[in-house]
Structure formats: C-alpha cells, structure tokens
DRENBA-896364 format. One line per 8 residues: their letters; for each residue x, y, z of C-alpha. Coordinates in nm, 2 decimals, always signed. Layout:
! residues N
a	X Y Z | ...
This chain:
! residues 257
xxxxxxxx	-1.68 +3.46 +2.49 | -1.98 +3.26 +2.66 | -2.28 +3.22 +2.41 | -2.64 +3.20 +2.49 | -2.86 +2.92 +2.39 | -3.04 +3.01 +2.05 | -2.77 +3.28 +2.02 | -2.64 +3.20 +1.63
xxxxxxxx	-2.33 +3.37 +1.54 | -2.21 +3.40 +1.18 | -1.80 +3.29 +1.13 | -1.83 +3.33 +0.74 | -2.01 +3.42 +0.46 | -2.01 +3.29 +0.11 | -2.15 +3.46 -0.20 | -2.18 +3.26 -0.54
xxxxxxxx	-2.27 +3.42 -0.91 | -2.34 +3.19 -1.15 | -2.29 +3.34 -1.54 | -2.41 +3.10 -1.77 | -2.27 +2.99 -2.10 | -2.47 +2.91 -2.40 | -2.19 +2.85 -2.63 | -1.80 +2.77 -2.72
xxxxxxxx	-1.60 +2.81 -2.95 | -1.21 +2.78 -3.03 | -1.05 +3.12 -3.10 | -0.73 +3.29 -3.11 | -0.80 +3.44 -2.75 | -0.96 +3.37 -2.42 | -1.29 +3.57 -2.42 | -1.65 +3.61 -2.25
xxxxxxxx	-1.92 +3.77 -2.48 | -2.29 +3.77 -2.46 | -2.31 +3.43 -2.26 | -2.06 +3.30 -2.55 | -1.69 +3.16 -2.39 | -1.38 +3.14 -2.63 | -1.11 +2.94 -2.59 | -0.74 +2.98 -2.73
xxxxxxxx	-0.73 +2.68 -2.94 | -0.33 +2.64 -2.97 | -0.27 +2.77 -2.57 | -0.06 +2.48 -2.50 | +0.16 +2.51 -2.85 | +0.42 +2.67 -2.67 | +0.38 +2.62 -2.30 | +0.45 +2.23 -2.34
xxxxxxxx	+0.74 +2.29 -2.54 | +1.00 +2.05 -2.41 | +0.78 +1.93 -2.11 | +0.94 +1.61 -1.95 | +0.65 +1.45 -1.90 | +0.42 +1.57 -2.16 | +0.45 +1.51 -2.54 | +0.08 +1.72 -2.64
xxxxxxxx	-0.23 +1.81 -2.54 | -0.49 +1.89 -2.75 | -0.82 +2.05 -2.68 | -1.16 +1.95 -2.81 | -1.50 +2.15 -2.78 | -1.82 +1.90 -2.72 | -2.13 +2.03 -2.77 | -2.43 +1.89 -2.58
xxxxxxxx	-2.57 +1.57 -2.76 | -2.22 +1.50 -2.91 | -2.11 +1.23 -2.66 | -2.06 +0.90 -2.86 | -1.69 +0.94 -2.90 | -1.45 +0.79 -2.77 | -1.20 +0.95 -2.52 | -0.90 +0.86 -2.33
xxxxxxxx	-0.95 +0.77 -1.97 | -1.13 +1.06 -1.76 | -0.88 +1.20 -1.50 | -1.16 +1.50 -1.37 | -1.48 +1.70 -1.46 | -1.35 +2.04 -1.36 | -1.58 +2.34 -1.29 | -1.48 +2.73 -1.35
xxxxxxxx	-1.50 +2.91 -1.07 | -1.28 +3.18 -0.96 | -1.22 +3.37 -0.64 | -1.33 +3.77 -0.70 | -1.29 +3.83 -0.35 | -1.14 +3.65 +0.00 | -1.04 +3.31 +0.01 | -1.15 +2.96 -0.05
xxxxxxxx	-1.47 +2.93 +0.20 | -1.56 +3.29 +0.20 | -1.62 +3.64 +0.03 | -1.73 +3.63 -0.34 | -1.69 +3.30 -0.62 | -1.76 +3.36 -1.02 | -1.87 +3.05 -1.15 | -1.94 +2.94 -1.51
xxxxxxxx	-2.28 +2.73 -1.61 | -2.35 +2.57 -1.90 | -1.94 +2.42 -1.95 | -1.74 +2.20 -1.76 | -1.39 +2.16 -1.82 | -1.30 +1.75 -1.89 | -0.93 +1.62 -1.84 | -0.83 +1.30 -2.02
xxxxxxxx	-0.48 +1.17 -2.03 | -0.32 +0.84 -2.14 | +0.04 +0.79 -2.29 | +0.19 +0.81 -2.65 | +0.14 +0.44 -2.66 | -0.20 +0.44 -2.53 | -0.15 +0.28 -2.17 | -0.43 +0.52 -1.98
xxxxxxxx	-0.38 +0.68 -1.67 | -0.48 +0.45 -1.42 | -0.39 +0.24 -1.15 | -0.64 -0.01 -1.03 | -0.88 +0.05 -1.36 | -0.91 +0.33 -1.60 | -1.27 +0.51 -1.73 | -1.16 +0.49 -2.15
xxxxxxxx	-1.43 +0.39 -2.39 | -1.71 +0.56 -2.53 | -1.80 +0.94 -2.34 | -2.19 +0.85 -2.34 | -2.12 +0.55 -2.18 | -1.90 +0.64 -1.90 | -2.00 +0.98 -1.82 | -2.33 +0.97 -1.60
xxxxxxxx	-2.49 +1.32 -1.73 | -2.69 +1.51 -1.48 | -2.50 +1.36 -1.16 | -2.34 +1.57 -0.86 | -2.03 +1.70 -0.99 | -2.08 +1.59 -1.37 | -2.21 +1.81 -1.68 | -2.59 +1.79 -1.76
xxxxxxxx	-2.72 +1.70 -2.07 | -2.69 +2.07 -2.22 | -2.40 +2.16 -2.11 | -2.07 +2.19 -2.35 | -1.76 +2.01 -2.24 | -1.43 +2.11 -2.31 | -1.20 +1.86 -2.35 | -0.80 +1.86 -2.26
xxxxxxxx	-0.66 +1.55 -2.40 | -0.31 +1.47 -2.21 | -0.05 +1.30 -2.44 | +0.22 +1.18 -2.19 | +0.56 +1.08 -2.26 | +0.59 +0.70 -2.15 | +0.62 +0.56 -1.79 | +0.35 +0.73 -1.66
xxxxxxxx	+0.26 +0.45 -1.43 | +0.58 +0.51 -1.22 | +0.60 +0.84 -1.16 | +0.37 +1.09 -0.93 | +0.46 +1.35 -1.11 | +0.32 +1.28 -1.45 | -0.12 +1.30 -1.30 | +0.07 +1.58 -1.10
xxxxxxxx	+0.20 +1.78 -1.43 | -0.11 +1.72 -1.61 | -0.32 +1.85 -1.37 | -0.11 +2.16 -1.36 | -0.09 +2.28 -1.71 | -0.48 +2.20 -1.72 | -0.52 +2.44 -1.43 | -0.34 +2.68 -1.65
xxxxxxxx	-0.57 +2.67 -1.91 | -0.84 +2.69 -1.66 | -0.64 +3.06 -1.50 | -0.71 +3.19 -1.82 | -1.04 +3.16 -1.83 | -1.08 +3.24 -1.48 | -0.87 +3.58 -1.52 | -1.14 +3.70 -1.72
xxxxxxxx	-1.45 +3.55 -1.50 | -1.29 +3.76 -1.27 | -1.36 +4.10 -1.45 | -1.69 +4.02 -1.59 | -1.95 +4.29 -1.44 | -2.08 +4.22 -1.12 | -2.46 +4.28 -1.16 | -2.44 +4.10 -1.51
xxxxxxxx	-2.48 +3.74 -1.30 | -2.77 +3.49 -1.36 | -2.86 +3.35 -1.01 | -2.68 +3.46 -0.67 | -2.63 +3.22 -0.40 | -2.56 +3.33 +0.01 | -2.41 +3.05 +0.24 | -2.35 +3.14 +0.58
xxxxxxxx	-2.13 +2.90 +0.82 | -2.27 +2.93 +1.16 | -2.24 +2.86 +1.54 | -2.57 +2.77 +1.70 | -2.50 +2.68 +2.12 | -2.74 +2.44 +2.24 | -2.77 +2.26 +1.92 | -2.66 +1.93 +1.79
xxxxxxxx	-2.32 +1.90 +1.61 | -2.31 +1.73 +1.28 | -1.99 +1.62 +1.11 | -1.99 +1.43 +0.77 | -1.69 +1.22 +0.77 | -1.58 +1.20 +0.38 | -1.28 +0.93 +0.30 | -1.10 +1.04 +0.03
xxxxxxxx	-0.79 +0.85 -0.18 | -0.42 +0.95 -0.08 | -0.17 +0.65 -0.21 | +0.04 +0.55 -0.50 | +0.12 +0.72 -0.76 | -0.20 +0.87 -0.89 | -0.45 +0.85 -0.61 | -0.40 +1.20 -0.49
xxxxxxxx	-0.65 +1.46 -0.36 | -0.54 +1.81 -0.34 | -0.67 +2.12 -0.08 | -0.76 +2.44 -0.05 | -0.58 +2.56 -0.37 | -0.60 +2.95 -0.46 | -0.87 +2.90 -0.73 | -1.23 +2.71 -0.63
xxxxxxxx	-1.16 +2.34 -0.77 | -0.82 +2.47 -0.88 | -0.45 +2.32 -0.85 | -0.20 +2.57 -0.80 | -0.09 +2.64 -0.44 | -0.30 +2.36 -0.32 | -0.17 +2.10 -0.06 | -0.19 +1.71 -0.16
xxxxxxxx	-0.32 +1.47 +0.07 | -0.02 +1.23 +0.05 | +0.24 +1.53 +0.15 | +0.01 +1.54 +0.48 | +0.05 +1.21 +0.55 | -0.31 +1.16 +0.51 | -0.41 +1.34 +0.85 | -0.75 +1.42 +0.91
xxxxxxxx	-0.89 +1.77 +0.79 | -1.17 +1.97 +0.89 | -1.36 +2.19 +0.63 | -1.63 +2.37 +0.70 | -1.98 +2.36 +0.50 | -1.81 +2.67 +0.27 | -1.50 +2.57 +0.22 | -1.61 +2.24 +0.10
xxxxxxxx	-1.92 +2.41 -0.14 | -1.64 +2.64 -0.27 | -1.42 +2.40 -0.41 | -1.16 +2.34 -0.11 | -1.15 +2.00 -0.24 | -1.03 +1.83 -0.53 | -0.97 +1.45 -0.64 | -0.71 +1.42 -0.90
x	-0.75 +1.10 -1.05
C-alpha cells in the first residue's frame, strides 16, 4: 500500500482506566469496594506447601508515611494492571492507583537476593518515592516478603519461582480488576501508535540486563507487568526486540531483579 505524505495511519490503539485505591487491608478474600482493595492475608499458606525453593512468604500492608522499616533486598515495584480486552500493546488496561505491589526476597539465613549488590536496609532510604516506576508518597505498598530455601545464589530458578508465585498473588487481584464496572474509572487515557510517511523515525534504544543467574528481564507476558507466559531475555539469547510506544506503556516489559 503506497502512503501519501502527511497521510497518518493508526496500527493500534490503547485505552487505560485508572481506578484509584484509597485503602488496604488484609482480609480473608481478594476484594474491591468503594476505592478500598482487600487482600487474602494467608493466600500463600497452602500454595507454597512443599515449594523446592521457597520456605514462606509473608505479606505486609504499608501505609503511606510508614517507610522506616527495614526490609529484605527489593527484587521489583510491581504495578496492577490487567488486560480487559486485546493484548499487551492494544485494546483496553485496568489499572490500580494509589498501591503498588513490592517484592522482597532473601534466604532463610539472610543472604539477599543479589548478585553484584543487593538494595536491603531501611525502606525510606532506598526507595526513591515519587520516581518513574516507584510509589508516591501516598500511595500504600504491599509487601511480599520471599523466604527462600538456601542456595539461591546458584540457581535461576529461585528469582524465577519467586517472581511467579508473586504474580499469582497479583492474578488475584487482577481477576477482579477485570470485573469492576467500566464507567466507574477515575481518569481514562487513549494512546494511539501511528505511521506518519514523510516524517522522521525515532527509535529509543533501551539496554536491558540478561546474564547470570538473576539478571533476567521478561516480555510480553499475558498480564501488563505480569510473569506468566512471558518470554525471558536470556532464553532469546539476548536478541534485539522491537516494541512499539504501546506495548512498552502497557507493561510489555519487565526487569526481574
């Protein structure tokens, strides 16, 4: 198909609804009510049960203002977002505001999950609030603490694991993001990718970690920022990979350590 100069053509388009959360607190199920999220305070009880590479996780709510505590060494600030409709890059994303999701993890014996330095020590001083990609100062965190078994320094699998069963905690939050009514949404964002002929082509090159044992990246997972059926960098051999502007706002892209 030959385009004409100035001629823009759209190749997808990206709705986001933010619904923002004013409070959390631990239940006995997952729910969303009147801008409150609970959260199943003994969901990984059972599912860890005999876990080869974790001994416990436990889960923490921090409320804004309670930062000066000291936590294990921060694998990932995870946002909630959710696909309601098409895939990663297009169609419709739920997203929570006002909570982030923070996964910690070192082993039983307290070596942190690390490789060439770890982030443990005092939340208010190694958490830069207010940043791209971090929570702001009035936002609640919830915390999953990972407990692994030792020799989590040799094996892949043990970031690998935790970042799964963390995702899983994350589904069930996202499963009912998906349900919550529509027109009930506090902002609404369109993103459009777009081919303009004639113009100038911009490409942001981002460098992103793919060695060892820990420094992984993972893409286009089912779930915005999620983990399940995502691809790691390493099993690609570290090629190069091209995202477009919406695939990369929605969460194509995650670091997992």
């Amino acid at each position: 198909m030959k385009l004409e100069y100035n001629q823009e053509i759209v190749i997808r388009r990206l709705v986001i609804k933010s619904y923002h959360i004013t409070e959390v607190e631990a239940n006995d199920e997952f729910l969303i009510n009147n801008r409150t999220l609970a959260i199943q305070n003994n969901y990984f009880n059972k599912i860890i049960d005999n876990n080869e590479y974790v001994e416990k996780i436990d889960v923490h709510v921090i409320k804004p203002g309670e930062h000066n505590r000291f936590v294990n060494s921060i694998m990932d600030i995870i946002p909630i977002s959710t696909k309601v409709l098409g895939v990663i890059g297009e169609g419709i994303t739920h997203t929570l505001t006002g909570v982030y999701v923070m996964m910690t993890g070192a082993d039983k014996n307290g070596v942190q999950m690390a490789e060439f330095g770890s982030s443990e020590g005092i939340l208010k001083e190694k958490l830069f609030l207010g940043k791209a990609g971090t929570p702001g100062e009035n936002d609640y965190i919830i915390h999953v603490d990972i407990t692994f078994k030792e020799g989590l320094m040799s094996n892949r699998m043990y970031p690998t694991e935790g970042h799964r069963l963390c995702d899983s905690f994350i589904q069930e939050i996202r499963n009912i993001l998906k349900k919550i009514p529509a027109q009930e949404f506090n902002e609404k964002y369109e993103y459009f990718d777009k081919i303009r002929p004639g113009k100038k082509r911009v490409a942001i090159v981002k460098q992103i970690a793919g060695q060892g044992t820990m420094y992984d990246n993972q893409l286009f997972s089912e779930e915005p920022s999620g983990f399940a059926g995502g691809k790691s960098i390493i099993d690609m051999k570290n090629l190069p990979i091209v995202l477009s502007p919406n695939e990369y706002r929605d969460g194509a892209l995650r670091a997992m350590v």
